[in-house]
VOGU-3710 file (C-alpha; in Angstrom, 3 decimals, decimal comma):
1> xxxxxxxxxx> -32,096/-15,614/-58,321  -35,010/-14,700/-56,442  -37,498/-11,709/-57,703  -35,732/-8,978/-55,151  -32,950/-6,007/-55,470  -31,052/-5,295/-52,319  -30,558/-1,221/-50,647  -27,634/-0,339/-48,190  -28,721/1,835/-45,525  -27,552/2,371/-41,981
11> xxxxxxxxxx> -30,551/2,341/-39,313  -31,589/0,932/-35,641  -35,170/0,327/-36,682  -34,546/-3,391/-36,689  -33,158/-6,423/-35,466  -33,019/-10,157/-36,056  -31,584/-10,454/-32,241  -34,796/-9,756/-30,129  -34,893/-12,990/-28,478  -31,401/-12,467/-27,726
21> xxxxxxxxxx> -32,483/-9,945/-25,049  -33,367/-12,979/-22,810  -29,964/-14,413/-22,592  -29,146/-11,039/-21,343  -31,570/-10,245/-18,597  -31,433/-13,720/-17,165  -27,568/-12,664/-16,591  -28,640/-9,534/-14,836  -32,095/-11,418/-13,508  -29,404/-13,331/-11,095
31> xxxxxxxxxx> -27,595/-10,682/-10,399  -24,579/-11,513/-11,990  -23,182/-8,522/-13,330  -23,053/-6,789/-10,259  -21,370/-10,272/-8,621  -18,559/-10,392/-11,297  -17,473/-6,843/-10,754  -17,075/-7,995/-7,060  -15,323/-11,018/-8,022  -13,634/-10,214/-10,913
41> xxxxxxxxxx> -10,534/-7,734/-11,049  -10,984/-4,789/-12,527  -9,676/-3,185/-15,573  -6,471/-1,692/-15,762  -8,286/1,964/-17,678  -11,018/3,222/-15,386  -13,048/4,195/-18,450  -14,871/1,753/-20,213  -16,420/-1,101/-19,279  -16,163/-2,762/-16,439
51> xxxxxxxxxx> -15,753/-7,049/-15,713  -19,371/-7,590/-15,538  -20,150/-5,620/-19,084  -17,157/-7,594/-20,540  -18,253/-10,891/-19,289  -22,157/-10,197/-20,242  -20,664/-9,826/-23,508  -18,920/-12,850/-23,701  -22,212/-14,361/-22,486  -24,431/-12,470/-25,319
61> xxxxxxxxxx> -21,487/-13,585/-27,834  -21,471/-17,219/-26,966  -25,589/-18,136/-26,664  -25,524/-16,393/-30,369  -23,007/-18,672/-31,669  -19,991/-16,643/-31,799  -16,711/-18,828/-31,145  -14,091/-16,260/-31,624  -13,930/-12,653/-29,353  -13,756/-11,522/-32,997
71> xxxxxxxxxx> -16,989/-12,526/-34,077  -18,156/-9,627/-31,429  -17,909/-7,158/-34,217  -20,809/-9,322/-35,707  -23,107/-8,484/-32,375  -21,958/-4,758/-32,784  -22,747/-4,386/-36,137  -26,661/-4,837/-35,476  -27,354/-1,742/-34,663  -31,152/-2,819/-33,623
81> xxxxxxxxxx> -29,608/-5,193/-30,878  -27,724/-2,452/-29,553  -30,198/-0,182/-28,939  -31,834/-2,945/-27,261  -29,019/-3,122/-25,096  -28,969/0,380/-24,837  -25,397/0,316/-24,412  -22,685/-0,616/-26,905  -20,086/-3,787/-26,988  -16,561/-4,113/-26,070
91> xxxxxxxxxx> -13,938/-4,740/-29,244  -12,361/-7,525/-29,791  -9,143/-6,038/-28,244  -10,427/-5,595/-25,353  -12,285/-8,947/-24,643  -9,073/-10,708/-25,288  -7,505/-8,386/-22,803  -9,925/-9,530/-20,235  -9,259/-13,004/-20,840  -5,636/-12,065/-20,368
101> xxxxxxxxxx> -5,898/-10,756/-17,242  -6,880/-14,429/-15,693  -3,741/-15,408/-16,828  -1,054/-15,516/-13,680  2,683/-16,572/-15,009  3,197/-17,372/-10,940  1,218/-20,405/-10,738  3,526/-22,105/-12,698  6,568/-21,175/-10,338  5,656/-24,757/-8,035
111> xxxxxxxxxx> 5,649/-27,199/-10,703  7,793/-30,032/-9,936  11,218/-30,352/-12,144  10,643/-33,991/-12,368  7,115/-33,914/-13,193  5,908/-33,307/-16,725  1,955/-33,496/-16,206  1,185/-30,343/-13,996  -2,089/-29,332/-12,794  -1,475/-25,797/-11,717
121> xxxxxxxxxx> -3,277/-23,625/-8,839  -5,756/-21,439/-10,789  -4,795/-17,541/-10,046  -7,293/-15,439/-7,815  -9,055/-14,114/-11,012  -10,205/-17,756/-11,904  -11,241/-18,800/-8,238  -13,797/-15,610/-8,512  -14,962/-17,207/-11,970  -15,431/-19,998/-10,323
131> xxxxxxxxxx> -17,295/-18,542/-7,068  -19,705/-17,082/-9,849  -20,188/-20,143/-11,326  -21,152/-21,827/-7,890  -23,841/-18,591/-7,487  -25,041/-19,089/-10,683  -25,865/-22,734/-9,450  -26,993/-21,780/-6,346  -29,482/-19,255/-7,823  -30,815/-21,362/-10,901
141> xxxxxxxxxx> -31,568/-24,772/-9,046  -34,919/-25,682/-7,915  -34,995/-25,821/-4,436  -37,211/-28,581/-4,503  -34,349/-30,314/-5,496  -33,201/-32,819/-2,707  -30,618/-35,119/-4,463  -27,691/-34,688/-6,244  -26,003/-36,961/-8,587  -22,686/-35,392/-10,024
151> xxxxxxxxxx> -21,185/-37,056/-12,610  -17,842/-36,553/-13,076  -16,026/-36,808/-16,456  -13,085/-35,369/-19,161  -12,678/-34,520/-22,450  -10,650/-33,624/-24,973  -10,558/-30,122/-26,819  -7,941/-30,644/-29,431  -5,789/-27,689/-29,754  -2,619/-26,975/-31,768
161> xxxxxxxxxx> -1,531/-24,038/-29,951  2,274/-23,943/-29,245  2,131/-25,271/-25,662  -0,676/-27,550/-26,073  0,457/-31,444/-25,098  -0,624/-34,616/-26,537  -3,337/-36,743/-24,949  -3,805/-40,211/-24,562  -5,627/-40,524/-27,969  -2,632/-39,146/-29,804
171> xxxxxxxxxx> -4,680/-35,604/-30,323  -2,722/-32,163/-29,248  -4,969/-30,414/-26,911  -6,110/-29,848/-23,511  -8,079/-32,258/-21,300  -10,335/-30,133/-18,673  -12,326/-32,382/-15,971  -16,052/-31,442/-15,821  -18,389/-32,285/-12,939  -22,254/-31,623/-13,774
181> xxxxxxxxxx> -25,255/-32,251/-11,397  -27,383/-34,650/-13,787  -31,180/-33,946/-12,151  -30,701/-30,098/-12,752  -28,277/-30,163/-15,882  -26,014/-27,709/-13,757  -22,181/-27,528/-14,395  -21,074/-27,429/-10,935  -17,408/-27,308/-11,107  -14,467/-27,634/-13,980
191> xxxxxxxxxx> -10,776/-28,145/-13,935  -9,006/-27,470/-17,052  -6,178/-29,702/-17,664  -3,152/-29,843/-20,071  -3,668/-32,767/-22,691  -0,999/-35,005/-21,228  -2,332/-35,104/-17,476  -4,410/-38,159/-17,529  -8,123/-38,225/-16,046  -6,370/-40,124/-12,844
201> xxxxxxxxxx> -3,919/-37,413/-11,648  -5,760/-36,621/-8,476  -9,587/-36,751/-9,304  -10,652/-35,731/-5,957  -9,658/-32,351/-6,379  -12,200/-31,773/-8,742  -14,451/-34,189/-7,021  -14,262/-32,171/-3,630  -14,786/-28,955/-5,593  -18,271/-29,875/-6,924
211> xxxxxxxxxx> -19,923/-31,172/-4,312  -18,507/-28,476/-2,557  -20,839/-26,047/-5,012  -23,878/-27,904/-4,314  -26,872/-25,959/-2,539  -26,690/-26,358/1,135  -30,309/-27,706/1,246  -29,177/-31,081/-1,042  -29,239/-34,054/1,339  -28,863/-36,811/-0,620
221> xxxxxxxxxx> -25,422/-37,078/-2,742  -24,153/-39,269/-5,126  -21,439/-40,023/-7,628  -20,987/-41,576/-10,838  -17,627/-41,653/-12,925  -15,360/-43,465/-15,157  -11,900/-45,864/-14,206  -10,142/-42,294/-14,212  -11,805/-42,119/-10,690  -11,173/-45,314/-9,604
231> xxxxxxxxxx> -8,065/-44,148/-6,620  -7,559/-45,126/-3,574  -7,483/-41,485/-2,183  -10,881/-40,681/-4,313  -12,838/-43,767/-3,195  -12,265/-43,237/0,652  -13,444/-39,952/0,440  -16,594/-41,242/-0,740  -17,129/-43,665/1,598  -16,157/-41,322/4,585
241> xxxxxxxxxx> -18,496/-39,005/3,465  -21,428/-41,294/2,788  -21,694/-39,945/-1,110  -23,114/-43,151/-2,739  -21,438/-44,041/-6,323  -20,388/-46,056/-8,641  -17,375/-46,087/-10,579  -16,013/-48,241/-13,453  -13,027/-50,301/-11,683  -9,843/-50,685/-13,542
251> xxxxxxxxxx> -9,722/-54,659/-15,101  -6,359/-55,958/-13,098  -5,619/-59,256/-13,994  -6,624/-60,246/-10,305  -10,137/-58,892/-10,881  -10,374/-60,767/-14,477  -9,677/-64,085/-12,309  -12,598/-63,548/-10,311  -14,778/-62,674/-12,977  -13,673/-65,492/-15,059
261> xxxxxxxxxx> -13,925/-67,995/-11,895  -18,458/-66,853/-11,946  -20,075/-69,961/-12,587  -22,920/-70,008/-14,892  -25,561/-69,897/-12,696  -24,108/-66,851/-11,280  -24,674/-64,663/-14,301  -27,841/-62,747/-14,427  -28,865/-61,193/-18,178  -28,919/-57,994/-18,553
271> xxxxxxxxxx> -29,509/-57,370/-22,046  -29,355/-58,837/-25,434  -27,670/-56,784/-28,106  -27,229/-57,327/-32,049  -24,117/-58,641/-31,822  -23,525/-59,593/-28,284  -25,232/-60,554/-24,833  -24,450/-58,716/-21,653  -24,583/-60,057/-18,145  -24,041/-59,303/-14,444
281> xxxxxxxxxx> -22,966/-60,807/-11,534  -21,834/-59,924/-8,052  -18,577/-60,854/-7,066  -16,182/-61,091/-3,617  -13,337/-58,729/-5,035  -10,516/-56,629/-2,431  -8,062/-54,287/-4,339  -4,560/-55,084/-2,736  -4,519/-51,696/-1,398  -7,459/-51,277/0,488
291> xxxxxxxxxx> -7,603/-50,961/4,171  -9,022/-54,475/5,559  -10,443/-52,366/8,633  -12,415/-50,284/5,971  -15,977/-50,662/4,814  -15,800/-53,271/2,153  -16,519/-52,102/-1,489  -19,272/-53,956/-3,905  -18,189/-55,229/-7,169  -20,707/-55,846/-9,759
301> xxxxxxxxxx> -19,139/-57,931/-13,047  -20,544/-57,318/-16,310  -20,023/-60,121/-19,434  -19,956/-59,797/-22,609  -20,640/-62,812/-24,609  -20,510/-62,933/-28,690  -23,825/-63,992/-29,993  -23,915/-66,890/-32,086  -23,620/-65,845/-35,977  -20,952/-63,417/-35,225
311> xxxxxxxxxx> -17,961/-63,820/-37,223  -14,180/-62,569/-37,356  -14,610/-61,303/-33,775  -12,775/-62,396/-31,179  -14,822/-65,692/-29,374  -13,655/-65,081/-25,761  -15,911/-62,912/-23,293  -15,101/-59,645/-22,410  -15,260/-58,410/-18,836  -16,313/-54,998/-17,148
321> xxxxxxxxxx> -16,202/-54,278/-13,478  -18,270/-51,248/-11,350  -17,278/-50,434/-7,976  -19,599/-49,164/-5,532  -20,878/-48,627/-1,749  -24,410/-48,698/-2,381  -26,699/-52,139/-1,328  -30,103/-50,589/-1,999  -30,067/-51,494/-5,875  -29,810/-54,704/-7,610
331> xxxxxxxxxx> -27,300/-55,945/-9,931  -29,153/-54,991/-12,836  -30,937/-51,958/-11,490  -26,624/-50,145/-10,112  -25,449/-50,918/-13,823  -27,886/-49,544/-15,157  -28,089/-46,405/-13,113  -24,136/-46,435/-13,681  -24,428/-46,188/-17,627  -27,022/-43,345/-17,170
341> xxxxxxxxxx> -24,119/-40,571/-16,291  -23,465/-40,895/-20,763  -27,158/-39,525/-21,211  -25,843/-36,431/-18,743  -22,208/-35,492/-19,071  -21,790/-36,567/-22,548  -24,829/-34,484/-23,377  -22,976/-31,440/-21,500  -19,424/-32,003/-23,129  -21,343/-32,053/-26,649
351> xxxxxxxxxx> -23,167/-29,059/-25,991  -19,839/-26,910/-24,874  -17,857/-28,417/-27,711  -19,898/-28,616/-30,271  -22,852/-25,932/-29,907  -21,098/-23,300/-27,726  -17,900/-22,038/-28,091  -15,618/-24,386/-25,861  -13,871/-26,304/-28,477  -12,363/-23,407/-29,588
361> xxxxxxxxxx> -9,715/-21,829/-27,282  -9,033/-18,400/-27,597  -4,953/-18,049/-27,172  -2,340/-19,907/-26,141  -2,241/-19,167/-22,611  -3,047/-21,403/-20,473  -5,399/-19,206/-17,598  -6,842/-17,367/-20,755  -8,144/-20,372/-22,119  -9,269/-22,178/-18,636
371> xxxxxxxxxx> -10,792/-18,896/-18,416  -12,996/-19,370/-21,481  -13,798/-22,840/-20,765  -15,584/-21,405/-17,441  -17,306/-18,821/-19,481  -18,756/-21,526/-21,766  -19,642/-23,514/-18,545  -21,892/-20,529/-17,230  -23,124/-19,866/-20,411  -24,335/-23,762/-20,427
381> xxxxxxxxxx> -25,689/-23,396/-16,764  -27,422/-20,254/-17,926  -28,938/-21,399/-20,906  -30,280/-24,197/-18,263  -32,032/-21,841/-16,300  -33,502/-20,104/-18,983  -34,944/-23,054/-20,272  -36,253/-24,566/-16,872  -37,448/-21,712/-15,099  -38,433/-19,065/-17,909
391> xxxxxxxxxx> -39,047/-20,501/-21,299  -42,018/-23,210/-22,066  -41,663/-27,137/-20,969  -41,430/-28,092/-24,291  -37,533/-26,157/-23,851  -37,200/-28,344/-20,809  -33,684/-30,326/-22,817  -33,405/-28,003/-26,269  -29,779/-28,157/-27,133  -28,407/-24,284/-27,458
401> xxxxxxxxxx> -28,672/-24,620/-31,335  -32,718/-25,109/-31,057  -32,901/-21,839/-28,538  -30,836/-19,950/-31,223  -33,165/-21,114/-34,151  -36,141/-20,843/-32,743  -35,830/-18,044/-29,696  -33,149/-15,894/-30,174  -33,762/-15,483/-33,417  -37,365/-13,739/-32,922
411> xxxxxxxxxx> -37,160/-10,665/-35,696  -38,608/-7,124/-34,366  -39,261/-3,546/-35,427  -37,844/-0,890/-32,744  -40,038/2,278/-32,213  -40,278/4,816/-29,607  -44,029/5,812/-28,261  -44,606/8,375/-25,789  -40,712/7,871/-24,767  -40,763/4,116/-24,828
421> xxxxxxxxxx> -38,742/1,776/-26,969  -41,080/-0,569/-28,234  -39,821/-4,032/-30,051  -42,794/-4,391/-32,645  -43,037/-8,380/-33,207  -45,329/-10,538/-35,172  -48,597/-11,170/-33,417  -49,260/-14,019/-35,168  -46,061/-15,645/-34,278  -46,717/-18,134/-30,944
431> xxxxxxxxxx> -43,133/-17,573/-30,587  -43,744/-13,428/-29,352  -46,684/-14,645/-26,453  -43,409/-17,362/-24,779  -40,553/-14,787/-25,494  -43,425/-11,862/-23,267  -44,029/-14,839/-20,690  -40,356/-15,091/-20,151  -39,479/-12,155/-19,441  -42,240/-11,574/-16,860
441> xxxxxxxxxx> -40,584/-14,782/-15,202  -37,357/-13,624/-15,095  -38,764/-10,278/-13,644  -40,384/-12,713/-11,357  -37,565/-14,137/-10,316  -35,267/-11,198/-9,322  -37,961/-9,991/-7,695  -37,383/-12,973/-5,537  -33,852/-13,329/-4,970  -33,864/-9,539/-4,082
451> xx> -36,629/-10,523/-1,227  -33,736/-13,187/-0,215
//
């Protein structure tokens, strides 16, 4: 054991939280405790705390590490943090309450008899989430931002709650659609999803929604997804709105024919792999069910060949197919700006699974839990902004579990001169000079929206 005895005592001199604080006033910095008690309903007692308190604590909770509204008691017992805070923290009780409340039993009442995978409408307490969410985006981006790229995606929380469903992977769970704008890392819209309705039930929902969010100053818009997008309804929506995209195209047999009727010479290489060699081509390719008066769609082909040495695999090519409306890139260049949307929304589902709290629902109903998803997408759109626009560069793409280790972790001493709480911190620590310049930046900055 190490050469030291240990002393209960119960004081508010210290904290291991201090850097904490900045997760906090970037919540209040853009103003959003004061818009979630407009949005949000309010609570059934009249004493206590109100939706924006409740849903800063959530926040707080969340960028610590908590996954559970139970692991608030872990917040509340540093005593340091909560002077900090100078106010105290919901219980758990009451945090689960507030996740109730976004729960509406009516929503269900429209589901089809016949139909077993049911999106339903969100009640009125999760649209104001979701108006939060778009202010939130609205107030962190830089607005010398001039194109968007949303990519859309799913994934899979697994779940074995009683009314959780099983997903195409066999897994019990829930399958919530995320849309994030790739040049600002901004979640700009999520639709949370039973586990059996597939990625294809009606994409343009959630498509519509996001670029919906976007900034009004954004001129150029774009689109990258998966086959789940690839719909009729979905892809003339696009094109009628002059969103350029890409999306991977669902291998028919009919497209397979044409891809398998390229000539040699038509291939271009893309890349050579360890075990295989990819290639592109362009191909002539009209789904059965588009228009023929319609703008005509661009196919790009990609092949991949076996390299020689390879054994026990199958010898045959495999085919991939991208659909798309835009002419200004080459073969090579649209494929590759196609596979780029796994560096973004991957990055963002990892992050709310795996580093926030998102992978770990809260209940088993269904609003409660769509309701906590959303909190973990502000929490990752708020984290953004605190690393872009307040913390160093060298934050510029720290994963939540970095800011925790090395920011919100900062250790101080709390005393009170001439009637001032003072957090005492290391001066020797570089750490204390970015947490100071951060907080001057995010006084900065609400001095500046206020001016708006």
């Amino acid at each position: 054991m190490l050469p030291f005895v240990t002393e209960k005592r119960i004081h508010d001199e210290v904290t291991g939280r201090a850097g904490l604080t900045l997760v906090v006033e970037a919540f209040r910095s853009l103003r959003l405790d004061e818009e979630a008690v407009r949005l949000l309903p309010a609570p059934k007692r009249r004493r206590g705390f109100d939706a924006g308190e409740k849903l800063e604590a959530l926040v707080s909770l969340i960028a610590d590490g908590g996954e559970r509204v139970e692991d608030i008691q872990a917040l509340a017992a540093d005593l340091g943090y909560l002077r900090l805070l100078e106010a105290g923290l919901p219980s758990p009780d009451a945090l689960l309450d507030f996740l109730n409340g976004f729960h509406d039993p009516g929503c269900w009442d429209g589901r089809p008899v016949e139909k077993k995978a049911f999106v339903p409408p969100e009640s009125a307490a999760l649209r104001g989430l979701d108006e939060l969410n778009r202010l939130l985006v609205e107030r962190a981006a830089s607005r010398g931002s001039r194109s968007a790229t949303v990519d859309h995606d799913g994934t899979i929380i697994e779940s074995h709650k009683r009314d959780a469903k099983v997903a195409y992977e066999g897994t019990r769970g829930y399958q919530p659609l995320v849309a994030c704008w790739a040049e600002e890392q901004l979640v700009l819209a999520d639709e949370f999803r039973g586990g059996n309705v597939a990625g294809g039930e009606d994409p343009l929902s959630s498509a519509r929604r996001a670029f919906a969010h976007l900034p009004g100053w954004v001129q150029q818009r774009y689109y990258r997804a998966d086959s789940a997008s690839y719909c009729e309804s979905l892809l003339k929506w696009l094109v009628a709105e002059k969103i350029g995209f890409t999306i991977s195209a669902d291998m028919s047999r009919a497209l397979r024919a044409v891809c398998e009727a390229v000539p040699a010479r038509g291939w271009q290489l893309y890349e050579r792999r360890t075990t295989e060699t990819a290639s592109v081509a362009e191909i002539e390719f009209a789904p059965g069910d588009w228009p023929k008066d319609a703008e005509p769609l661009r196919y790009v082909a990609i092949r991949f060949e076996p390299r020689q040495g390879s054994l026990f695999v199958d010898a045959g090519p495999k085919y991939l197919a991208v659909v798309s409306n835009r002419h200004d890139l080459a073969p090579t260049a649209l494929v590759q700006w196609h596979w780029e949307k796994a560096g973004t929304i991957e990055h963002v589902h990892r992050a709310m699974k795996d580093e926030l709290a998102a992978g770990v629902l809260p209940c088993e109903r269904f609003a409660a839990n769509a309701a906590w998803f959303r909190i973990n997408t502000l929490v990752f759109n708020l984290l953004t902004f605190l690393k872009r626009r307040a913390l160093p560069k060298r934050f510029h793409d720290a994963r939540p579990k970095r800011l925790r280790f090395e920011v919100f972790s900062i250790p101080a001493r709390l005393t009170v001169r001439q009637r001032q709480l003072v957090a005492d911190v290391s001066s020797t620590d570089a750490r204390t000079d970015e947490w100071i310049v951060a907080r001057q930046r995010l006084l900065e900055l609400n001095e500046q929206l206020g001016q708006r």
